[in-house]
C-alpha positions in Angstrom: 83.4 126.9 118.7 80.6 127.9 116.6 77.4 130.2 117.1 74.2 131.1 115.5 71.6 133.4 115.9 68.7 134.6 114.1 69.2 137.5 111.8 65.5 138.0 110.5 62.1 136.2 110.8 58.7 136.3 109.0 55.8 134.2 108.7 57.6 132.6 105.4 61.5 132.9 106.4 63.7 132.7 109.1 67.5 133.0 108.8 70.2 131.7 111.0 73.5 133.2 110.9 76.4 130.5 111.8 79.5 131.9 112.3 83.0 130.0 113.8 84.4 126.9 114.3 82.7 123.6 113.7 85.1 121.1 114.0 84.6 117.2 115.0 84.8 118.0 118.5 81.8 119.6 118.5 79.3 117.3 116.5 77.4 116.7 119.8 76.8 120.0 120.4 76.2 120.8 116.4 74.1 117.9 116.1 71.8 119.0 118.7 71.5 122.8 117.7 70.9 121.9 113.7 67.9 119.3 115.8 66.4 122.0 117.9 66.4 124.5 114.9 64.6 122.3 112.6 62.0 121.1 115.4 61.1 125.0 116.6 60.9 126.4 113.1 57.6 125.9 111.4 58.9 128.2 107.8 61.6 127.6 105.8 65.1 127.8 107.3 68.4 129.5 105.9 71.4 128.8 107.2 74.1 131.6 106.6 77.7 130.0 106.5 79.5 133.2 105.1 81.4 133.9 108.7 82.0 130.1 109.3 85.8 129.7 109.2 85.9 126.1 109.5 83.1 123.0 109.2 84.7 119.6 109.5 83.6 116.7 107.1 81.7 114.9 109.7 79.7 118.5 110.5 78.2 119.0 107.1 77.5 115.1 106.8 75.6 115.7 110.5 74.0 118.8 108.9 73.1 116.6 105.5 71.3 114.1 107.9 69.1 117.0 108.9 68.7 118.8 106.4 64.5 118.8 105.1 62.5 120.1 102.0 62.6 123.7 104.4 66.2 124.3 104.7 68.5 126.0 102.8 72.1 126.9 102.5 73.4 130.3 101.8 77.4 131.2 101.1 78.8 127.9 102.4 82.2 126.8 101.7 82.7 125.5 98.4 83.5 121.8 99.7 79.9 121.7 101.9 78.7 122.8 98.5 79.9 120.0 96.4 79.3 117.3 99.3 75.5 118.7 98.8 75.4 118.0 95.2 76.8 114.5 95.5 74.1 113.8 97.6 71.3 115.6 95.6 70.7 118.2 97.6 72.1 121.0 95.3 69.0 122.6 94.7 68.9 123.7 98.8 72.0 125.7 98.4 71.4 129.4 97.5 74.7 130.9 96.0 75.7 130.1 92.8 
């Protein structure tokens, strides 16, 4: 089980904090919260991953299938990382 909720907000910035479990058994539910996020927020988006214990494969392929030129990615696990730069999205991650 996973959960996220906003940590700060501006006019320019809102951040999410995702912290938990995201496993394949929850894709529906994932799916739906990255949709929801992304249709409500009219700034840029940053996801912070640094509390998520596990993301499954299929969860960060549901998350690339969201992502847009607003979101970002901040201390994500060093897999989700390199499954964002094989798809050319390495310049939305934030960490180095």
């Amino acid at each position: 089980m996973f959960r996220m909720k906003k940590i700060f907000e501006n006019d320019l910035t809102t951040i999410i904090k995702i912290e938990g479990q995201i496993p394949d058994d929850e894709l529906n539910n994932w799916s739906a919260e990255i949709s929801s996020l992304i249709k409500q927020s009219k700034q840029q988006v940053i996801l912070e991953m640094c509390d998520v214990i596990f993301i499954s494969a299929k969860a960060v392929q549901v998350m690339m299938n969201e992502l847009t030129d607003k979101m970002f990615l901040l201390n994500c696990p060093t897999f989700v990382k390199n499954m964002l730069q094989s798809a050319g999205w390495s310049d939305h991650v934030l960490d180095s």
